[in-house]
VOMAR-790105 format. One record per atom (N, C-alpha, C): residue number from 1; atom name; residue in three letters; x, y, z. Coordinates in steps of 0.001 Angstrom, whole numbers, padded with zeros to 6 digits, always signed. Each point is the difference from the previous one (the first is absolute). Example, Ala and Ser with C-alpha at 12.3 -4.5 7.8 and 13.67 -1.06 7.14 Angstrom:
2
+-----+------+------+---------+---------+---------+
| pos | site | code |    east |   north |      up |
+-----+------+------+---------+---------+---------+
|   1 |    N |  ala | +013190 | -005690 | +007800 |
|   1 |   CA |  ala | -000890 | +001190 | +000000 |
|   1 |    C |  ala | +000900 | +001200 | +000000 |
|   2 |    N |  ser | -000350 | +001050 | -000720 |
|   2 |   CA |  ser | +000820 | +001190 | +000060 |
|   2 |    C |  ser | -000770 | +001090 | +000730 |
+-----+------+------+---------+---------+---------+
//
This chain:
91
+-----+------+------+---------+---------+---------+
| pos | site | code |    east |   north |      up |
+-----+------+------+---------+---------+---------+
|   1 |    N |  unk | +000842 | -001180 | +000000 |
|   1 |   CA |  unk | -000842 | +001180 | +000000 |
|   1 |    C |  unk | +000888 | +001244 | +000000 |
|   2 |    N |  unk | -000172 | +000826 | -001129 |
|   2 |   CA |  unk | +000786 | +001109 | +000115 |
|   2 |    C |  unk | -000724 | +001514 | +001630 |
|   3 |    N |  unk | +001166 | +000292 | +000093 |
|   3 |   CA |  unk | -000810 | +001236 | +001105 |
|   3 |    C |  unk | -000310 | +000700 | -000876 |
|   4 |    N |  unk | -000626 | +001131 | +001249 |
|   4 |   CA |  unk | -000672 | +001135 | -000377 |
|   4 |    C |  unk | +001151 | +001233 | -000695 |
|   5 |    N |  unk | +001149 | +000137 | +000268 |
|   5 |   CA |  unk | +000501 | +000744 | -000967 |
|   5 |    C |  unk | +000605 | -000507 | -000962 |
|   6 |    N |  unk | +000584 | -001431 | -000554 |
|   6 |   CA |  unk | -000038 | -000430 | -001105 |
|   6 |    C |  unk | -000966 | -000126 | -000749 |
|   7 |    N |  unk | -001482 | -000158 | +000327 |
|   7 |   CA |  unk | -000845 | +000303 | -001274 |
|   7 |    C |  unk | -000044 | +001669 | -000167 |
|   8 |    N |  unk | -000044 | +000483 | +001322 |
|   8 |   CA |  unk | -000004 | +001455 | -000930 |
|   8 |    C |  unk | +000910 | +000761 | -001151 |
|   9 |    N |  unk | +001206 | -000469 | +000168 |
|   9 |   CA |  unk | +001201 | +000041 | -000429 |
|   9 |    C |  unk | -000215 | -000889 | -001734 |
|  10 |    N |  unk | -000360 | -001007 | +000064 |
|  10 |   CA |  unk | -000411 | -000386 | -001380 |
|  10 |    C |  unk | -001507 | +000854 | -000598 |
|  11 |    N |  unk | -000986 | +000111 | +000744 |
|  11 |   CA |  unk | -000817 | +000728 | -000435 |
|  11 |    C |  unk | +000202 | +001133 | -001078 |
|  12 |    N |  unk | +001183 | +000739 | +000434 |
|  12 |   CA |  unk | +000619 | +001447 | -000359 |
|  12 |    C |  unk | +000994 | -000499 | -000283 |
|  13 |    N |  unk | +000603 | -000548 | -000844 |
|  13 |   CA |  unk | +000832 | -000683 | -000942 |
|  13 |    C |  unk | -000649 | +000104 | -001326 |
|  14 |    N |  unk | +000759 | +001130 | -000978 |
|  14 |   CA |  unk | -000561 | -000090 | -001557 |
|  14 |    C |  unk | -000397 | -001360 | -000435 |
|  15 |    N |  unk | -000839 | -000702 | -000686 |
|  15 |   CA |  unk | +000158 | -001299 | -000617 |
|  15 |    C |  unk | +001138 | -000392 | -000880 |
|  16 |    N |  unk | +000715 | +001182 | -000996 |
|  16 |   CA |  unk | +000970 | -000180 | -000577 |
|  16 |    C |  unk | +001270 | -000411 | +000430 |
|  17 |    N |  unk | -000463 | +000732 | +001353 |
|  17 |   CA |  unk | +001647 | -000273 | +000977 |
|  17 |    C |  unk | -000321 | -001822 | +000086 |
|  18 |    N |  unk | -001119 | -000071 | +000533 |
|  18 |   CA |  unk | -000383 | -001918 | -000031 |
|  18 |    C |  unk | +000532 | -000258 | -000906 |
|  19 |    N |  unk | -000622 | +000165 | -000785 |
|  19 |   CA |  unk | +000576 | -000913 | -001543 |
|  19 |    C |  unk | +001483 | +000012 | -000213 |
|  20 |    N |  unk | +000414 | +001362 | +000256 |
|  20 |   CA |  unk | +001429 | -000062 | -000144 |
|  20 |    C |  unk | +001009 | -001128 | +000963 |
|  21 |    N |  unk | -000588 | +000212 | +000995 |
|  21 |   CA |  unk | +000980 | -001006 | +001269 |
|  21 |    C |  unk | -000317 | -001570 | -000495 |
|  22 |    N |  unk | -001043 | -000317 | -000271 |
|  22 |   CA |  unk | -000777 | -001496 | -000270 |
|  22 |    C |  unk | +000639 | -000537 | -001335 |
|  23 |    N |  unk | +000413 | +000888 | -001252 |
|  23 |   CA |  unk | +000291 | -000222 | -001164 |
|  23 |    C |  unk | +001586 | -000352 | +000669 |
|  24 |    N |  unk | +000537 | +001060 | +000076 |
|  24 |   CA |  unk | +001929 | +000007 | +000109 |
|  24 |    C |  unk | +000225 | -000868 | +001720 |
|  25 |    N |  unk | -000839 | -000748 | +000710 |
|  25 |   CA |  unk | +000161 | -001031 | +000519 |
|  25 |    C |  unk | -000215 | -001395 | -000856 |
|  26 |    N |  unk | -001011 | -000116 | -000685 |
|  26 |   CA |  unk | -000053 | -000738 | -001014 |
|  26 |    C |  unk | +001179 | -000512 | -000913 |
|  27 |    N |  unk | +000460 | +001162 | -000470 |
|  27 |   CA |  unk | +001067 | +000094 | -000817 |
|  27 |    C |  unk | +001709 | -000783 | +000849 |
|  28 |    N |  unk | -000303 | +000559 | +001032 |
|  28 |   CA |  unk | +001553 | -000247 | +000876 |
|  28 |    C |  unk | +000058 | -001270 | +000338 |
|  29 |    N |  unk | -001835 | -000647 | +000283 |
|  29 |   CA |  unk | +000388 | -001687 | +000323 |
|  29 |    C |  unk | -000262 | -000447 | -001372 |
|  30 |    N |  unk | -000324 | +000858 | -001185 |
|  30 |   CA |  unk | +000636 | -001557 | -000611 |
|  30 |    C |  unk | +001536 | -000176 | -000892 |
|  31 |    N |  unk | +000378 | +001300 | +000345 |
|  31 |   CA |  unk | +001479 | +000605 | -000038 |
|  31 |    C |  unk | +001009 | -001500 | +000717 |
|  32 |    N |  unk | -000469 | +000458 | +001351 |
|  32 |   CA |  unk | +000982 | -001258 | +000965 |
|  32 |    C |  unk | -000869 | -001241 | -000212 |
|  33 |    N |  unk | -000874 | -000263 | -000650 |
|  33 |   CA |  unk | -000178 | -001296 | +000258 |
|  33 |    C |  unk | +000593 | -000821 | -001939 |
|  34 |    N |  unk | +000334 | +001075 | -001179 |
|  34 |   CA |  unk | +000838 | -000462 | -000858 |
|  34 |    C |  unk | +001290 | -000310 | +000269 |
|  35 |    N |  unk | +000447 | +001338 | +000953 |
|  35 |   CA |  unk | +001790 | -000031 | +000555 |
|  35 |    C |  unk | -000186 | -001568 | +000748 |
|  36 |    N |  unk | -000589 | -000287 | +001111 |
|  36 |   CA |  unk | +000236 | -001631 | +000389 |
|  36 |    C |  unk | -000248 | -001164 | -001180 |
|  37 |    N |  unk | -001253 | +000001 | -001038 |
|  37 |   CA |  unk | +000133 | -000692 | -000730 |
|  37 |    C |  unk | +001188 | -000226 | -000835 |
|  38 |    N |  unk | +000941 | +000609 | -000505 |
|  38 |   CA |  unk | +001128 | +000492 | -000375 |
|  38 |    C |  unk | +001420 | -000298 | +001045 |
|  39 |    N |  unk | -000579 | -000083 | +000983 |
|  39 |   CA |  unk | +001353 | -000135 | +000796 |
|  39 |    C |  unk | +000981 | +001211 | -000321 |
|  40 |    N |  unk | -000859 | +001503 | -000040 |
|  40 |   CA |  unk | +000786 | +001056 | +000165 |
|  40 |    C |  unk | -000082 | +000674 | +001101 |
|  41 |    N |  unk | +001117 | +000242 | +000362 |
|  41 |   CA |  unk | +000004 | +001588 | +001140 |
|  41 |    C |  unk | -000393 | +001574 | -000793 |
|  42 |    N |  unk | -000246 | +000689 | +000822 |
|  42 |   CA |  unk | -000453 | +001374 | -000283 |
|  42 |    C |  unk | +001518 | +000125 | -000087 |
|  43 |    N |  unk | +001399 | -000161 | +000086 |
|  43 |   CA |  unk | +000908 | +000545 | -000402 |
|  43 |    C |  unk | +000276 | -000629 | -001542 |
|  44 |    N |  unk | -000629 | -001453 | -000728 |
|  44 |   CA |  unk | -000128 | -000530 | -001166 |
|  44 |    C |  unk | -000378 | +000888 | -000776 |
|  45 |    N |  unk | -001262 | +000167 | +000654 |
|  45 |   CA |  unk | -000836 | +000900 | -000689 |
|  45 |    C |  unk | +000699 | +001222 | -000473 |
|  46 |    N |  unk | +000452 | +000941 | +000537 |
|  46 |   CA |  unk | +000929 | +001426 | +000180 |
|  46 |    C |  unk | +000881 | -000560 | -001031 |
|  47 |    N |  unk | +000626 | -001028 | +000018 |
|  47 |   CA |  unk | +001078 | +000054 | -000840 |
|  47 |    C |  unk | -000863 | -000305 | -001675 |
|  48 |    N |  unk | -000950 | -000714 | -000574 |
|  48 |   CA |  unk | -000583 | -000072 | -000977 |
|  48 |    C |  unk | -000217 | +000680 | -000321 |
|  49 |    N |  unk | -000678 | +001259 | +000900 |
|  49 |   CA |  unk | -000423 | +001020 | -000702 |
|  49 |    C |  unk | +000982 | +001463 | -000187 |
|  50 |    N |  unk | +001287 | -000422 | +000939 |
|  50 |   CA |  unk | +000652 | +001237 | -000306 |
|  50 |    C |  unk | -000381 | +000907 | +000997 |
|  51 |    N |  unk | -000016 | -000006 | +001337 |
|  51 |   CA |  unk | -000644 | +000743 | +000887 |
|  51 |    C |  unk | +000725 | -000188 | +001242 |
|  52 |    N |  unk | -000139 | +000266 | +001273 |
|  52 |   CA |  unk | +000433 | +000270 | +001430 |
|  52 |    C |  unk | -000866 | -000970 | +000277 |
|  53 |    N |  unk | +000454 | -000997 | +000902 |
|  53 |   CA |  unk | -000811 | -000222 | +000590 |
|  53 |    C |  unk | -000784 | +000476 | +001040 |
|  54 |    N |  unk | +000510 | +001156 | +000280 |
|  54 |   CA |  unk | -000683 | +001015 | +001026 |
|  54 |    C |  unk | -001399 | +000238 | -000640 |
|  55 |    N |  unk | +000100 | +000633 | -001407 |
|  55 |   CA |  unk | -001418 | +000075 | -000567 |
|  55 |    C |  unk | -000618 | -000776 | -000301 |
|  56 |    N |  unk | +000276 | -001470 | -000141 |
|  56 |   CA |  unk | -001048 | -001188 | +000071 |
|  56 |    C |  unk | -000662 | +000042 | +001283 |
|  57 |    N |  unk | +000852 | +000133 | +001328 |
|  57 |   CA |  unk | -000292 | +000079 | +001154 |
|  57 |    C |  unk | -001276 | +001017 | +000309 |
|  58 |    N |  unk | +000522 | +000895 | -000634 |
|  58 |   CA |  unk | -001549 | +001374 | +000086 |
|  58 |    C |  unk | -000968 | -000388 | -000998 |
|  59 |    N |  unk | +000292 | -000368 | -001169 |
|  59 |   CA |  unk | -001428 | -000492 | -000394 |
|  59 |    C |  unk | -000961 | -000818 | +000508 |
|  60 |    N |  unk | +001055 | -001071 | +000672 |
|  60 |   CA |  unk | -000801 | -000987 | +000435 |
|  60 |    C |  unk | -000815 | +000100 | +001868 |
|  61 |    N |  unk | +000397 | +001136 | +000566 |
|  61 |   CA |  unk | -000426 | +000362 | +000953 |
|  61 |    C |  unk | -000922 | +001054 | +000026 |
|  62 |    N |  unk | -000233 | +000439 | -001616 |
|  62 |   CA |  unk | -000914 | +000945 | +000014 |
|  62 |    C |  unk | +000325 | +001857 | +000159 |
|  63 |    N |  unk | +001295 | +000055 | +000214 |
|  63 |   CA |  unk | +000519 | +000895 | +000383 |
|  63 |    C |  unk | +000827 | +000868 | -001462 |
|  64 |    N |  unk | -000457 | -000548 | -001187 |
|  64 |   CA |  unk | +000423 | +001012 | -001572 |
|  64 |    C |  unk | -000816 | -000905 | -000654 |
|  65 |    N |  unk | -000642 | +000644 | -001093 |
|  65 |   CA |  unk | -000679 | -000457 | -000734 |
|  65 |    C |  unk | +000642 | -000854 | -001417 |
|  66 |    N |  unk | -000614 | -001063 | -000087 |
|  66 |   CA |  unk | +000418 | -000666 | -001566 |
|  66 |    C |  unk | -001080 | +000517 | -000873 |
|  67 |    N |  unk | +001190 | +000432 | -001075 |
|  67 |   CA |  unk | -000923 | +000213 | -001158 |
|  67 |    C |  unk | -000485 | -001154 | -000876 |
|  68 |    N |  unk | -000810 | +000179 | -001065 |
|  68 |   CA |  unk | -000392 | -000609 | -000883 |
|  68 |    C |  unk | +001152 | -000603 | -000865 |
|  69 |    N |  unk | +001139 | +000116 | -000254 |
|  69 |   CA |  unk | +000763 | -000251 | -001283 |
|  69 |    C |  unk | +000960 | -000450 | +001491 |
|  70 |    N |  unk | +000226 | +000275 | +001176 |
|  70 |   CA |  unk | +000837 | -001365 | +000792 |
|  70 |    C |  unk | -000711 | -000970 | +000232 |
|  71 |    N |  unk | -001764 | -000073 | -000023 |
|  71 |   CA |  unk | -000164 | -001442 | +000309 |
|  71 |    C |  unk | -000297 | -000468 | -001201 |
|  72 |    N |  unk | +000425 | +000719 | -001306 |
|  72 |   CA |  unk | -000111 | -000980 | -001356 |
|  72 |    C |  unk | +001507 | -000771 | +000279 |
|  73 |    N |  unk | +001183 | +000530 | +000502 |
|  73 |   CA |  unk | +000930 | -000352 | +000013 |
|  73 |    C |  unk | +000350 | -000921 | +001266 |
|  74 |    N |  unk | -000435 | +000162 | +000828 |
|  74 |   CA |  unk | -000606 | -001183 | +000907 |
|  74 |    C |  unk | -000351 | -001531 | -000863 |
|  75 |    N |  unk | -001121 | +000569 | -000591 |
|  75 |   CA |  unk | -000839 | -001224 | -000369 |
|  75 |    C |  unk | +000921 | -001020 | -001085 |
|  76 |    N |  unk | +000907 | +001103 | -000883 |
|  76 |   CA |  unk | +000438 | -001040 | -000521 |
|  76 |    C |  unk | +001882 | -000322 | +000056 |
|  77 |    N |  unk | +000038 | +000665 | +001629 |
|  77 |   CA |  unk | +001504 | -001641 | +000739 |
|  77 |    C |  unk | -000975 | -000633 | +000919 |
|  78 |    N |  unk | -001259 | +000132 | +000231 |
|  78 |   CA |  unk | -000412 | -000579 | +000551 |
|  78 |    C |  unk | -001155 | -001337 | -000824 |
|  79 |    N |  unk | -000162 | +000374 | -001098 |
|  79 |   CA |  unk | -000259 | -001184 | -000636 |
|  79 |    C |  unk | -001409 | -000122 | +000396 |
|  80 |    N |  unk | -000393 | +000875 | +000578 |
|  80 |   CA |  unk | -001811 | -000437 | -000057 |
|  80 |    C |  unk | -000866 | +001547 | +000617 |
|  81 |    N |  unk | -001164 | +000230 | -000141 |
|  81 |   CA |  unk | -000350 | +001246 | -000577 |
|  81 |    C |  unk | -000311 | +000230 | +001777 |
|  82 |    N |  unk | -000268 | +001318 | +000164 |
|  82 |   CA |  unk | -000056 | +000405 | +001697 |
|  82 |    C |  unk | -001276 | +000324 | +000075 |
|  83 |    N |  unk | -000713 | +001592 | -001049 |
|  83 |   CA |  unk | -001146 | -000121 | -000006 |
|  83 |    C |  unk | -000725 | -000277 | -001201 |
|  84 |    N |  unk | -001587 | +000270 | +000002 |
|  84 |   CA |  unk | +000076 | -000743 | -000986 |
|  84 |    C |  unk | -001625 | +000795 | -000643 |
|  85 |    N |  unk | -000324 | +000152 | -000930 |
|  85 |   CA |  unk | -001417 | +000983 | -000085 |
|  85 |    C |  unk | -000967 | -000314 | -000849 |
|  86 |    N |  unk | -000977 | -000146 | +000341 |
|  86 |   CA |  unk | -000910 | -000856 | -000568 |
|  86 |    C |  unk | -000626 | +000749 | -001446 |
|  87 |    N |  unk | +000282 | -000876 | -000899 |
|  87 |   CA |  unk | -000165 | +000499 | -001632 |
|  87 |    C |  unk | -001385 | -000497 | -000226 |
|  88 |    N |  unk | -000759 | +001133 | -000747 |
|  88 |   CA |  unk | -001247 | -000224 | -000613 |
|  88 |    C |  unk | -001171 | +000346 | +001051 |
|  89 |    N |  unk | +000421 | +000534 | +001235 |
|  89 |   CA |  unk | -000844 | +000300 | +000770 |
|  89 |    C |  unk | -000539 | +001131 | -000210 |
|  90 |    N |  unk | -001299 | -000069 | +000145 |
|  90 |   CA |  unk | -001088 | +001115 | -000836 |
|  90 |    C |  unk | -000119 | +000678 | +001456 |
|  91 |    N |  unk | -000109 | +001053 | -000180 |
|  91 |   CA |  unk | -000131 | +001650 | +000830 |
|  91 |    C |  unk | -001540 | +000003 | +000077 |
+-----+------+------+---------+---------+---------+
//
């Protein structure tokens, strides 16, 4: 049961901000759950892509944002797609 000031606190929470935290948590477990399929470290990772592993470290804690064209580059040393968007879906 959440208390009384954690629902208020989500109450007054933009929805976008929701979506935002729910999506790029989304994103981060299935980030680490390719790196274990793989038998990579986040320092593997850093080195594939040419990066610090410091900034794998902040992406993956949520703390700098990944763009669009690093998790294309993600997806493919990682060999399988992260997100994924549903085609043909009518509006």
């Amino acid at each position: 049961m959440r208390s009384k000031v954690a629902q208020e606190i989500l109450a007054e929470t933009p929805e976008e901000t929701r979506i935002f935290v729910r999506q790029y948590a989304d994103i981060v477990v299935r980030i680490n759950e390719l790196l274990l399929q793989k038998g990579y470290t986040q320092k593997d990772l850093a080195e594939k892509l040419q990066k610090k592993p410091s900034e794998i470290n902040k992406w993956l804690k949520g703390t700098h944002n990944i763009t669009l064209k690093t998790l294309a580059k993600m997806e493919a040393v990682l060999g399988a797609p992260i997100i994924s968007v549903p085609h043909g879906a009518t509006r």
